[in-house]
N, C-alpha and C positions, 0 to 999 in steps of 0.2 A: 540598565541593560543596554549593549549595543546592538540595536535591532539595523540590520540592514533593508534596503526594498525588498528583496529576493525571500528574507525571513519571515516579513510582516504576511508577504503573499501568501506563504505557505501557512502560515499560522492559520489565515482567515478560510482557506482552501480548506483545511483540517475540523475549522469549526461547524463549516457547511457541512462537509460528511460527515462529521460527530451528530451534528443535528438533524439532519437526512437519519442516519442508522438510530436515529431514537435512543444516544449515549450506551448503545449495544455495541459491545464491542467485537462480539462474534459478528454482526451485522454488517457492521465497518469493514472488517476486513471481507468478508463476500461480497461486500460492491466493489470494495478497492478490486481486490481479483480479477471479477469481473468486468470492472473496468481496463484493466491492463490488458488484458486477453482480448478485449473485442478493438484497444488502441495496437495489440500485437497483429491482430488479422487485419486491421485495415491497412498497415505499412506492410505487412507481408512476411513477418518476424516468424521466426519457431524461437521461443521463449522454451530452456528444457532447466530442470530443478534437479539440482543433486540430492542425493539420499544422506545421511548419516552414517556412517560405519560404526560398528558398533567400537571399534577404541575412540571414536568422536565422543560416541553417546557415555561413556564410561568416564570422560574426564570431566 
């Protein structure tokens, strides 16, 4: 495999939260979340989520 630095980090970044969330992956993503949102309020960010329309959701 060609791992770059940038790849290896993140892989090992990914292990720590996989292994923090206790291989839950509902878990995982509620700290990720979480974490995004309190890194969005400390820089001053409004972070907004689009919806699906439903001919999204259809295809």
């Amino acid at each position: 495999m060609n791992d770059n630095e940038l790849l290896i980090e993140k892989v090992k970044t990914q292990k720590i939260l996989d292994d923090k969330a206790e291989h839950d992956l509902a878990k995982y993503v509620a700290d990720t979340h979480a974490r995004i949102e309190a890194l969005a309020a400390r820089l001053e960010l409004k972070l907004t989520y689009g919806t699906p329309t439903n001919k999204a959701v259809a295809a």
